[in-house]
N, C-alpha and C positions, 0 to 999 in steps of 0.2 A: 120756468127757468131751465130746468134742466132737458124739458122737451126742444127747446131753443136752443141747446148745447148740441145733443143728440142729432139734430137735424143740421147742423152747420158742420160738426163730423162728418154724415155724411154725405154730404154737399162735397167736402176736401176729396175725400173719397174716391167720388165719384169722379172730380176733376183731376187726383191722381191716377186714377185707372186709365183714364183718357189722356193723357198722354203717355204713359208707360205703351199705350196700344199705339198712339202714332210714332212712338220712337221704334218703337218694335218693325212698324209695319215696313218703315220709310228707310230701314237698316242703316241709317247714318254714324250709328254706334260701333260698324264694321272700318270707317274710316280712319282711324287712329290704326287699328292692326295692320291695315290696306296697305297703310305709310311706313310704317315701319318694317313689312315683308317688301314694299317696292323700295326701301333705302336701303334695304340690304344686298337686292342686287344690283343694283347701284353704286359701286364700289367712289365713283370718281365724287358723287354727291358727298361724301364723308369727309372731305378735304378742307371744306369751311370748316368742321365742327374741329374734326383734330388738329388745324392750327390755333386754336385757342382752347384746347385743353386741358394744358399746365397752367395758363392764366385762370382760368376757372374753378382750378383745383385750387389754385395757391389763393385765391379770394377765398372757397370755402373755408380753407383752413384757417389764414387770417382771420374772418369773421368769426367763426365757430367759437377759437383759443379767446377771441376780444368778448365774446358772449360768457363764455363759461368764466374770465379773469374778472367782468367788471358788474356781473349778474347773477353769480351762482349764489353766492352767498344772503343777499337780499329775497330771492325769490323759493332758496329752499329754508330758511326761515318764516318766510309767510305759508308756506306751504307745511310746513312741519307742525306750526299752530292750526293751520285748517282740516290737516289730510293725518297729522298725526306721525307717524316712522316712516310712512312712507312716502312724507315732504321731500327728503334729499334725492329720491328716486323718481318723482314726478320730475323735483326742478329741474335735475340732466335732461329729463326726454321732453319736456318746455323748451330748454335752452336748444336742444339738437333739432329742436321744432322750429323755433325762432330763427334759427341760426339757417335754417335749409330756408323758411321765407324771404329770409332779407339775401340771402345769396342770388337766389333766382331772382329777385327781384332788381338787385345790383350788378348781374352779369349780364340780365334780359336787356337791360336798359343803356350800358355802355358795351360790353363785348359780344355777346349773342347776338346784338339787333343784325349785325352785320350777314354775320353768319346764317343766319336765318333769311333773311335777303336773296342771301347767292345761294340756299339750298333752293328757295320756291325758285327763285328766278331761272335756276338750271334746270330744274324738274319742268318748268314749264318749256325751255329751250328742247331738253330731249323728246316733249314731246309733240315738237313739230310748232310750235306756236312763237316763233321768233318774232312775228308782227306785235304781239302784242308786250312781247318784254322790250323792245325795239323802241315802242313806245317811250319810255321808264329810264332807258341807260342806253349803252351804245352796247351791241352785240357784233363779233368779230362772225364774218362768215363760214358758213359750213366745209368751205374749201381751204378751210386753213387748216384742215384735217385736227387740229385738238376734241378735247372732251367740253362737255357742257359748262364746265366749271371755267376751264382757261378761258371760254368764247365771251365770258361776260367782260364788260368793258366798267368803264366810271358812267356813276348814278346822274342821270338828269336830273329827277327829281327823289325827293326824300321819298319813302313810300309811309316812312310814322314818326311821330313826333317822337324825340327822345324823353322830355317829361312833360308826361302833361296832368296840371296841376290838380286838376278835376279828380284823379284818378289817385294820386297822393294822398290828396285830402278825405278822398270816399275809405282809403285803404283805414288810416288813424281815422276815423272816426267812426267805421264798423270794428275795429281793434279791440274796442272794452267790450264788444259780445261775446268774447272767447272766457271771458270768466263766467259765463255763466253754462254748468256744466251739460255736458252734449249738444242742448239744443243750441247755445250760442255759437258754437264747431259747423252747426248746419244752416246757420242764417247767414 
């Protein structure tokens, strides 16, 4: 039994090490930094996100105050029996937990999608590939002398579904692993 344990450890092991080495190798980990040094000099790509940035703020704060008015009290009692003094102090950082989930997940979903749209759509426009966003929406010519952002026109087609129920449903019912401490966070 326990040699059967031993050996299935390092079997994980061994399939974590192999991919820590193909992520290593294949630098794909560099492309989040990539994006965010090319969106910075990219001043004109900024223009989707900061027109919906007080809507985004005003939804956090909304949510956050709705989380802490109709949750804090229920969850830092179950917490204060489990965790002990330092229940009231979990349930804030639960609640400011909760509360950044459902935000992203409410802002991704009705105000972001957009935004998000016309960042790639622009980013692919500056970088030469009009044919292909051309495709997708209507794009105004390069002789209209604007930036990447003014060029884009109205969507042909959707690029994502706004809910798709699959993904709802996967989210609430991986939900109750979070009580189970650390490894539930990692699954």
């Amino acid at each position: 039994m326990a040699s059967a344990i031993m050996e299935t450890i390092h079997e994980e092991i061994k399939k974590f090490q192999a991919v820590v080495k193909d992520v290593a190798k294949t630098g794909t980990w560099l492309y989040p930094f990539k994006g965010l040094i090319y969106l910075s000099y990219h001043q004109s790509l900024w223009r989707p996100f900061l027109s919906r940035t007080w809507q985004t703020i005003t939804l956090g704060i909304g949510i956050t105050a709705g989380m802490f008015f109709f949750t804090y009290i229920p969850q830092a009692t179950i917490l204060t029996l489990t965790s002990g003094p330092f229940g009231p102090i979990s349930a804030i950082l639960l609640i400011i937990s909760e509360s950044a989930t459902l935000t992203t997940s409410v802002a991704r979903m009705f105000s972001l999608r957009d935004a998000l749209t016309d960042t790639f759509d622009a980013t692919l426009v500056t970088r030469g590939m009009e044919p292909l966003v051309s495709e997708g929406r209507h794009v105004l010519p390069a002789s209209t002398g604007r930036d990447a952002v003014a060029r884009l026109g109205k969507m042909l087609k959707q690029p994502l579904e706004r809910l798709n129920p699959r993904a709802v449903l996967r989210s609430f019912l991986l939900l109750p692993l979070n009580l189970i401490p650390v490894v539930g966070t990692l699954i």
